[in-house]
N, C-alpha and C positions, 0 to 999 in steps of 0.2 A: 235114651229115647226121649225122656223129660225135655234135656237139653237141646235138641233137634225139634220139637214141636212148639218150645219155646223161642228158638232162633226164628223158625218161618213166622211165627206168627208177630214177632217184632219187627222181621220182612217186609212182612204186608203191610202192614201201618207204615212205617219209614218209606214204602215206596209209594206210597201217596205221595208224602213231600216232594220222591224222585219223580214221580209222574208233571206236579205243577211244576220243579225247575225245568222239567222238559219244554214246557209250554214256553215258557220264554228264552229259553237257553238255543233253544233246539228250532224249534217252530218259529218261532217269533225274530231269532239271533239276536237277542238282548243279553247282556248281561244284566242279572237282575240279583242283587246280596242284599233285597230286603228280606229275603227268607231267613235269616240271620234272628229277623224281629217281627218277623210274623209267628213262626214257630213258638216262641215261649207266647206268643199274642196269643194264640188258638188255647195253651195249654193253661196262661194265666183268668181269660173271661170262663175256662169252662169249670177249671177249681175254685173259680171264686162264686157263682152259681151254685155249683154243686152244695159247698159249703154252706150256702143261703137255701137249701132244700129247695133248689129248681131242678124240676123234672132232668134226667140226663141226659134224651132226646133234644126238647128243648136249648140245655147249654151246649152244648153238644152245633146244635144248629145256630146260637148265637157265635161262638167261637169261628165258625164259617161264613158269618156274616163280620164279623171284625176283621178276618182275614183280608175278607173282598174289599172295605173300607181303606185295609192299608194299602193295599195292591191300588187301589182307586189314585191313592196319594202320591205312588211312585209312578204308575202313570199320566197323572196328571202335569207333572213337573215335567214326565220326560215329552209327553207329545205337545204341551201349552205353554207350560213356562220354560221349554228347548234348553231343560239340564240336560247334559251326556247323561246315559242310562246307568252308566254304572255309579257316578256321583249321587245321582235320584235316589240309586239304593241302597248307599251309604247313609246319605242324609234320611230316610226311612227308619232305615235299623236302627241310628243315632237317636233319634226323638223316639220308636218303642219302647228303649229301654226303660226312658220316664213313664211313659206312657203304661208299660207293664207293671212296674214298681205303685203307679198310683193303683193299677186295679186291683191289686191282689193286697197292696196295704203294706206288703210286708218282701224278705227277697223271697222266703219258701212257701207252700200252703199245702199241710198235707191233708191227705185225702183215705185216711184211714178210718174207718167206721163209718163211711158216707156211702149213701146209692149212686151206683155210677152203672153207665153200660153192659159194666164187667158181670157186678155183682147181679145184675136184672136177669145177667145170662143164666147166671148159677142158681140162680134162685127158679129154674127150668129143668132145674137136674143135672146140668155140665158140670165137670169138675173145673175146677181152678188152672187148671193144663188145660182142655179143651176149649173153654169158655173164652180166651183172645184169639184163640184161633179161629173158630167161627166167627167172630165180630170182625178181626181183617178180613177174611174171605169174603165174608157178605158187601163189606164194604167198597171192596177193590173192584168186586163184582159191580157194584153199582155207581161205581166212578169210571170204568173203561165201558160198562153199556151209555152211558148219558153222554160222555167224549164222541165216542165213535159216531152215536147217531148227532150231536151235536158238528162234528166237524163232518159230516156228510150232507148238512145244510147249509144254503146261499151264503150266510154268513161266517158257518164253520170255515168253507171254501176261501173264505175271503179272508180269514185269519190268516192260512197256508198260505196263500198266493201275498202278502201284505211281507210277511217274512221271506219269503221267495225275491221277491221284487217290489219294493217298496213304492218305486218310479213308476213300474208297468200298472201296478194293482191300481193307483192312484189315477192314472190314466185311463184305466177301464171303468171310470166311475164307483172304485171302491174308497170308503171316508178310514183310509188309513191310519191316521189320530185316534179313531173311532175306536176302530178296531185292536188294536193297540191296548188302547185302555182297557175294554172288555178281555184281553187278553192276561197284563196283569191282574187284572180283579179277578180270574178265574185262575191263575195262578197261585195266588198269594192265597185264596181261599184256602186250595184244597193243603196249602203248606199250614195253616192254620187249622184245621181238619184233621193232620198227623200229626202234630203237637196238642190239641185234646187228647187223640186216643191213647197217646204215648204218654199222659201224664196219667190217663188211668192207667193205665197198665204198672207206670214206675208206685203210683201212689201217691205223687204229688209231682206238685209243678213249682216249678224250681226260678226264677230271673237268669239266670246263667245256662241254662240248656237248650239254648240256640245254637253258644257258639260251637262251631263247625260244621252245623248241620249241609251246609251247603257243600262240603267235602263229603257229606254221605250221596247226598243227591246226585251228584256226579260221577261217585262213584257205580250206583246203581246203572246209569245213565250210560257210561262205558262200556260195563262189561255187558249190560244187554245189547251193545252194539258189538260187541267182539265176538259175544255167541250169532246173534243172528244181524248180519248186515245186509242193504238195502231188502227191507220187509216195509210193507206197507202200516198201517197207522196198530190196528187192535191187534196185530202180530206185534207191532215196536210197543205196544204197552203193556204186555205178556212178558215182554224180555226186559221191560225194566222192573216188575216184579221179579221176574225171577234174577235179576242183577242185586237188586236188594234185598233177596233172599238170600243169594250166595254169599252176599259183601259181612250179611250178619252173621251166617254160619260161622265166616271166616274168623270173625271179630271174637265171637263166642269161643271156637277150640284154642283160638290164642291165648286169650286171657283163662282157660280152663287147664291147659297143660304148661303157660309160662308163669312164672312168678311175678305178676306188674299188678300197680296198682292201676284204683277206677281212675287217677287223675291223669293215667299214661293213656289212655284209651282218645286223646284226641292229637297225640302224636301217631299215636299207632296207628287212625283212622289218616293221617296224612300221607304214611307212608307205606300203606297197602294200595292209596289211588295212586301215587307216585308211582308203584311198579304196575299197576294195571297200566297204566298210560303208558309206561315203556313199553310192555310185551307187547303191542302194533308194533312198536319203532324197531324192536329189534326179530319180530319175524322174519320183516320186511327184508331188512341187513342179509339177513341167514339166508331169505330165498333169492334176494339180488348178488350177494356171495356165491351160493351155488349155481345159477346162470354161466356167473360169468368163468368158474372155473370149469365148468361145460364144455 
């Protein structure tokens, strides 16, 4: 039971990060792999804070603001200085890495003995099992209420429609660039945002626990599309939590009943999306098979 209330509530936080690759992945059709370095970015300014006895709200809310900063940067190159998006978020991740490494001083920064979200919960009465579970839920909760009513505004609209048709939007008097940029910056934030919580949660924050994150996020991103397809916007960010719930269960029973170590677990996250991404392609086969031998 432990193990299962501990899988969802690592869920929830990780599908934050899945929520912002949406945004640009999905929304926006950018490829965007500065999440690579925004993630340890969110986990490295909110441990190194914390450590400095800054309230955990506050780091907490700085980490979301460095996110948005980097997200600014990859934006900015890909709509002003017309780098390909995906080069923009190479060259992003490439310079956090420094960038991480200056803030935190050091590669690791732990976060044992320190006040953090976690511990404010508990110190309410939750036990140490409950207490990230309720801080993802609250949290998730109030990232798909502010989305939703956010992309249900003139501007939200103009996100959707800029990813739709770059040409049409632009011609309807929407400032495409514009919007773009506020795009990544609202992406990268909240990728910054799951990398705090997750370094409270781990206990520290780490220079190295980015890499792959962007194979979880699409992970999530998938299989909420394989459970519910064509659903409109706070139904599709229901099912990327629960795609990043499932993706963690999954991650969890494996490494609980196989003998692999922690350093296997970013092959292992490679090639569980590897077959998520197959099972569309070969339903597909199975019911165009059955057709035809009809």
């Amino acid at each position: 039971m432990d193990l299962l209330i501990s899988s969802v509530s690592q869920g929830m936080m990780w599908s934050i990060l899945a929520i912002g690759v949406y945004i640009t992945f999905r929304i926006l059709g950018l490829a965007d792999l500065s999440a690579e370095g925004s993630f340890p970015l969110g986990a490295a300014v909110c441990a190194k804070l914390l450590v400095n006895q800054v309230p955990p709200l506050l780091a907490v809310l700085a980490a979301l603001l460095a996110g948005a900063l980097a997200g600014f940067l990859t934006g900015f190159m890909t709509t002003k200085m017309k780098i390909p998006a995906l080069l923009a978020g190479i060259l992003t991740m490439t310079g956090l890495y420094s960038v991480n490494l200056r803030v935190m001083g050091q590669a690791n920064t732990p976060l044992l003995g320190e006040k953090t979200l976690l511990t404010s919960i508990e110190n309410l009465g939750l036990s140490t099992t409950w207490s990230p579970f309720l801080l993802g839920l609250l949290t998730v909760m109030v990232i798909v209420l502010g989305l939703v009513i956010f992309m249900g505004t003139e501007y939200g609209l103009g996100l959707i429609a800029t990813g739709d048709n770059a040409l049409m939007a632009e011609a309807n008097g929407i400032r495409t660039d514009h919007v773009q940029l506020v795009g990544y910056m609202i992406s990268n934030a909240l990728i910054a945002l799951s990398g705090a919580l997750i370094a409270q949660y781990n206990g520290y924050a780490d220079l190295s626990m980015g890499t792959g994150t962007i194979v979880i996020g699409l992970a999530a991103i998938v299989i909420g599309e394989v459970l519910l397809s064509q659903v409109k916007l706070p139904s599709r960010l229901l099912s990327i939590i629960l795609g990043a719930i499932i993706y963690r269960v999954i991650i969890d029973l494996i490494m609980k009943y196989i003998p692999i170590l922690p350093s296997d677990i970013k092959i292992l996250s490679a090639i569980v999306l590897a077959i998520i991404l197959w099972g569309p392609q070969v339903e597909w086969k199975t019911k165009k098979s059955a057709r035809l031998n009809d």
